[in-house]
LOPATOR-247159 format. One record per residue: z, y, x of N, C-alpha, C, O in turn; residue in one letter. Coordinates in steps of 0.2 Angstrom, whole numbers, plus 5000, padded with zeros to 4 digits. Atoms other than C-alpha are relative to their C-alpha. Example, Ala and Ser with C-alpha at 12.3 -4.5 7.8 and 13.67 -1.06 7.14 Angstrom:
<sites>
+------+------+------+------+------+------+------+------+------+------+------+------+-----+
!  n_w !  n_v !  n_u ! ca_w ! ca_v ! ca_u !  c_w !  c_v !  c_u !  o_w !  o_v !  o_u ! res !
+------+------+------+------+------+------+------+------+------+------+------+------+-----+
! 5000 ! 4994 ! 5004 ! 5039 ! 4978 ! 5062 ! 5000 ! 5006 ! 5004 ! 5003 ! 5005 ! 5009 !   A !
! 4999 ! 4994 ! 4996 ! 5036 ! 4995 ! 5068 ! 5003 ! 5005 ! 4996 ! 5004 ! 5011 ! 4999 !   S !
+------+------+------+------+------+------+------+------+------+------+------+------+-----+
</sites>
This chain:
<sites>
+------+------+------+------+------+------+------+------+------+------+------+------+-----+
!  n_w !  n_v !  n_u ! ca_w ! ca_v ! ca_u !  c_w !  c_v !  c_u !  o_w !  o_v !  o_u ! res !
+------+------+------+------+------+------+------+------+------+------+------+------+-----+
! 5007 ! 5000 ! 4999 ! 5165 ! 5681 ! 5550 ! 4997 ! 4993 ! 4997 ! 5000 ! 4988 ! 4997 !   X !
! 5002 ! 5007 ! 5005 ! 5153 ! 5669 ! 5539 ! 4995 ! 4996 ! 5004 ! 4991 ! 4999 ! 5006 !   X !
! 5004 ! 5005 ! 4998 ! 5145 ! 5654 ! 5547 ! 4993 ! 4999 ! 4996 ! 4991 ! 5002 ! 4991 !   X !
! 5006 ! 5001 ! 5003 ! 5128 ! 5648 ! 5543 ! 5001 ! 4993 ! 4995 ! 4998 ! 4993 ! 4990 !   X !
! 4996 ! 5005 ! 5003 ! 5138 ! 5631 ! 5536 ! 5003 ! 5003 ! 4995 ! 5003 ! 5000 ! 4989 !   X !
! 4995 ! 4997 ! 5008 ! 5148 ! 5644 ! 5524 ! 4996 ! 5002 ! 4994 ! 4997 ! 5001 ! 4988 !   X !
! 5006 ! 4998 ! 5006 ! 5134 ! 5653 ! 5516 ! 4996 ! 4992 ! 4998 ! 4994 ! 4992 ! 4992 !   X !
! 5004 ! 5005 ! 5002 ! 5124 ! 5636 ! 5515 ! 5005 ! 4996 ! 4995 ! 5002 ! 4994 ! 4990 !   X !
! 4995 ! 5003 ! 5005 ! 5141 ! 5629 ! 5505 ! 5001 ! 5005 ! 4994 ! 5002 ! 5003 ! 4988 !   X !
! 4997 ! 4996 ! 5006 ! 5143 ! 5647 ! 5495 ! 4990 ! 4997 ! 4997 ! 4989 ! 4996 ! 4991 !   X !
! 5007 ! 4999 ! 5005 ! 5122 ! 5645 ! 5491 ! 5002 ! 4992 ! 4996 ! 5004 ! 4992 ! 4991 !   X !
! 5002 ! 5007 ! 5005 ! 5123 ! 5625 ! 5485 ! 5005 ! 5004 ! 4996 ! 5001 ! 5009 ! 4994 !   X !
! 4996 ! 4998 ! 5005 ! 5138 ! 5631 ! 5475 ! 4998 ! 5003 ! 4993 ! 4998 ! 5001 ! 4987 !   X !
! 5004 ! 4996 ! 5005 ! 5128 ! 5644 ! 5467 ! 4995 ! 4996 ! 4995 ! 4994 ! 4997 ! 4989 !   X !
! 5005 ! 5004 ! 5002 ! 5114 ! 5631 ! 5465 ! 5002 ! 4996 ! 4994 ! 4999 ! 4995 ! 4989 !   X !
! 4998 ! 5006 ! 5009 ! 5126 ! 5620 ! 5451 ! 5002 ! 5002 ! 4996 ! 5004 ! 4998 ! 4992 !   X !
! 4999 ! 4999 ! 5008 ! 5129 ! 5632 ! 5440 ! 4992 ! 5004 ! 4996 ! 4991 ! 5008 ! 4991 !   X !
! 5007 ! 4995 ! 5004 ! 5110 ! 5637 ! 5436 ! 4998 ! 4995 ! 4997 ! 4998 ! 4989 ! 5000 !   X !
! 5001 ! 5003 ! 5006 ! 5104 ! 5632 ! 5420 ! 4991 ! 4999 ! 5005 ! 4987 ! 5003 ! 5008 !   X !
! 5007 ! 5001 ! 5000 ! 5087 ! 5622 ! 5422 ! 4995 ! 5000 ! 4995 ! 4995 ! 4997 ! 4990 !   X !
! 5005 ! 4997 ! 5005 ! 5073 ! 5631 ! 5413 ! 4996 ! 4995 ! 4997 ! 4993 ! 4996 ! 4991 !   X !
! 5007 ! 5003 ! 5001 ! 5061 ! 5615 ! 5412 ! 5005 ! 4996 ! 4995 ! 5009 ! 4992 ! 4998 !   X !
! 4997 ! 5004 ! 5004 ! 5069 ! 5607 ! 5396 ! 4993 ! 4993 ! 4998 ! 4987 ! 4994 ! 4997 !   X !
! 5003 ! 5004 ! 5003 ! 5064 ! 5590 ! 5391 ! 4997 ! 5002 ! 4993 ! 5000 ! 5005 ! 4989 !   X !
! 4999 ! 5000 ! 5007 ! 5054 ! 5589 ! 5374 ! 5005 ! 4996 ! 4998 ! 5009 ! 4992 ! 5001 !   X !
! 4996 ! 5005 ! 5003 ! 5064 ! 5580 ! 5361 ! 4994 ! 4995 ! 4997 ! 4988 ! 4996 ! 4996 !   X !
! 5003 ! 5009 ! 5001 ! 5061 ! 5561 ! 5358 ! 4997 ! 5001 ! 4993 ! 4991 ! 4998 ! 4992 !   X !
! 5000 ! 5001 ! 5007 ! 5060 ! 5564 ! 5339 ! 5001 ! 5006 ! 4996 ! 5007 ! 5007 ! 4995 !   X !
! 5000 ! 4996 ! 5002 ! 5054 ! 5579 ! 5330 ! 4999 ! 4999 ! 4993 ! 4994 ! 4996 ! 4992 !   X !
! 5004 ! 5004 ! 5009 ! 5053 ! 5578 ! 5309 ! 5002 ! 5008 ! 4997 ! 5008 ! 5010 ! 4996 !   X !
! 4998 ! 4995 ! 5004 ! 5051 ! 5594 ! 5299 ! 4994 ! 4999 ! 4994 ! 4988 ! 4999 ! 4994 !   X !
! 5002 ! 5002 ! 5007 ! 5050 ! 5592 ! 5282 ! 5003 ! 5004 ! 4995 ! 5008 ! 5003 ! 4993 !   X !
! 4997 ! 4996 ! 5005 ! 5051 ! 5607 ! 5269 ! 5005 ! 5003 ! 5005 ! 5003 ! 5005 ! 5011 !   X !
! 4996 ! 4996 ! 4995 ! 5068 ! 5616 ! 5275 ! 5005 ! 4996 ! 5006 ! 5009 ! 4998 ! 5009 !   X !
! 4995 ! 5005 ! 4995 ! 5075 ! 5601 ! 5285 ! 4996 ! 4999 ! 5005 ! 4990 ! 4997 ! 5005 !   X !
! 5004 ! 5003 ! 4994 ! 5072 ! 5599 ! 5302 ! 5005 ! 5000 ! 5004 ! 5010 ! 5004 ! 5006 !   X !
! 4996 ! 5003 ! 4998 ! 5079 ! 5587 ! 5311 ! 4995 ! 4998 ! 5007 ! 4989 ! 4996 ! 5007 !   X !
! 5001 ! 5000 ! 4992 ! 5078 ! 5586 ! 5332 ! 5004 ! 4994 ! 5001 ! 5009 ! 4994 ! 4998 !   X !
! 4998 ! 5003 ! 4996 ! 5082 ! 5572 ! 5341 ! 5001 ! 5001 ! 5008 ! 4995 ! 5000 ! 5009 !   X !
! 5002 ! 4998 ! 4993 ! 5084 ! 5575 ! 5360 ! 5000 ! 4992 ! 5003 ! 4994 ! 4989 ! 5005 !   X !
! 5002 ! 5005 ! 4999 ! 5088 ! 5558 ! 5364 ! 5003 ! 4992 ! 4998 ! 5009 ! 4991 ! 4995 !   X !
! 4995 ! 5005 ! 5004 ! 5089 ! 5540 ! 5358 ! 5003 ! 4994 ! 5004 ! 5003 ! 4991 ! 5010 !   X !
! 4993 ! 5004 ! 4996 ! 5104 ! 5529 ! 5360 ! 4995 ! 4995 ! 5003 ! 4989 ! 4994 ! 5003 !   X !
! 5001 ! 5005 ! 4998 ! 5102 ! 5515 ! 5369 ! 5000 ! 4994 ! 4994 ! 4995 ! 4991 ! 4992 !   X !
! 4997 ! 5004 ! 5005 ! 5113 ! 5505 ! 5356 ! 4995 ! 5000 ! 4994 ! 4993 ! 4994 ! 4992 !   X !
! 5004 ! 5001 ! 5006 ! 5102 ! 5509 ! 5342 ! 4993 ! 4998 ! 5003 ! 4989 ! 4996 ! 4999 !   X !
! 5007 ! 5003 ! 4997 ! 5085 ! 5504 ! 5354 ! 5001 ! 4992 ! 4998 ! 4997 ! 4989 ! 4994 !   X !
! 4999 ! 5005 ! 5000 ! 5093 ! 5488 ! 5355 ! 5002 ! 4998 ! 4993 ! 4999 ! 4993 ! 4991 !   X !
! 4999 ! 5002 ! 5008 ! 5100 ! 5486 ! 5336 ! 4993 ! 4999 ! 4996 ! 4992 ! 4995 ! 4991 !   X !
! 5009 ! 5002 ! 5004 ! 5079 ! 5488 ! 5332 ! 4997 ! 4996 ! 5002 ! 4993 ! 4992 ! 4999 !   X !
! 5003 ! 5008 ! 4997 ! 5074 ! 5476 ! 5343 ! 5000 ! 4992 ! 4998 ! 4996 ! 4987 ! 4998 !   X !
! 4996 ! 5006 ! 5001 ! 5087 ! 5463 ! 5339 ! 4998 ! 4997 ! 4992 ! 4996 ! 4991 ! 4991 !   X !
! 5003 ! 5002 ! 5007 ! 5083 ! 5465 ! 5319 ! 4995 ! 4999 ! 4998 ! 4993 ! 4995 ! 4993 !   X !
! 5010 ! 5002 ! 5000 ! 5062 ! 5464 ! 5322 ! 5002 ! 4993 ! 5003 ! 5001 ! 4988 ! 5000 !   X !
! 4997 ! 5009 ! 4997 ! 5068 ! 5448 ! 5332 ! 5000 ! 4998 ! 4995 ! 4995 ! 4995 ! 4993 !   X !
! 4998 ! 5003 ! 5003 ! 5076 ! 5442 ! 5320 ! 4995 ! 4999 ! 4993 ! 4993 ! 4993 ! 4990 !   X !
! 5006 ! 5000 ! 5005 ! 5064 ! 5447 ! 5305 ! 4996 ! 4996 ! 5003 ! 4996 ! 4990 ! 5001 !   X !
! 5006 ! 5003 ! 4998 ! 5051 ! 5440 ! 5314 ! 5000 ! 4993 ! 5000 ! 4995 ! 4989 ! 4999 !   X !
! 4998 ! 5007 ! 5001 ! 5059 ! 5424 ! 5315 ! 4997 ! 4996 ! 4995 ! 4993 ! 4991 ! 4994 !   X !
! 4998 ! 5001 ! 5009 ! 5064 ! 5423 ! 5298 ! 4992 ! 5000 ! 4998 ! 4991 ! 4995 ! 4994 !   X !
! 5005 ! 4998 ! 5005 ! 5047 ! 5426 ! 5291 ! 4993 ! 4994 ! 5003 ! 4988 ! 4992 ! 5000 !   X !
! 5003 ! 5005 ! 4999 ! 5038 ! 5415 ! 5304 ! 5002 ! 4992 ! 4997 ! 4997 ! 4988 ! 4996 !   X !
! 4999 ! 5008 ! 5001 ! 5047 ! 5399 ! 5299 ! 5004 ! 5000 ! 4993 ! 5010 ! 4998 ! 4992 !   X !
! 5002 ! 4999 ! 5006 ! 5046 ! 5402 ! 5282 ! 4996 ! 4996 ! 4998 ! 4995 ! 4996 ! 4992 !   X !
+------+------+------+------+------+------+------+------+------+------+------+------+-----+
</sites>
C-alpha cells in the first residue's frame, strides 16, 4: 500500500527528469552569411581577462 509520503517521493522523482521548456536566450548571437555562431554563456575567465586588458590599456595610454 502507497503512502501519501511515497507518491510525493515517486512525483519529485519524476519532477528531475523534466526538461525545462523556458530556455534562456543566448548571451551572444552573430550570423554572418553561412556562419552562425551561438554563444549560450560567457566564461567567467574570459569576463575577467577583458576587464584586466581595458585596465591595463587604459593605463598604458593614460600616462603616456
Amino acid at each position: 500500500m502507497k503512502t501519501k509520503r511515497d507518491a510525493a517521493q515517486i512525483e519529485d522523482a519524476n519532477m528531475s527528469h523534466r526538461v525545462d521548456s523556458h530556455t534562456a536566450p543566448p548571451a551572444v548571437e552573430l550570423r554572418c552569411g553561412g556562419l552562425h555562431l551561438t554563444v549560450q554563456r560567457v566564461p567567467v575567465w574570459l569576463i575577467s581577462l577583458i576587464t584586466t586588458a581595458a585596465g591595463a590599456g587604459a593605463a598604458w595610454w593614460t600616462s603616456r
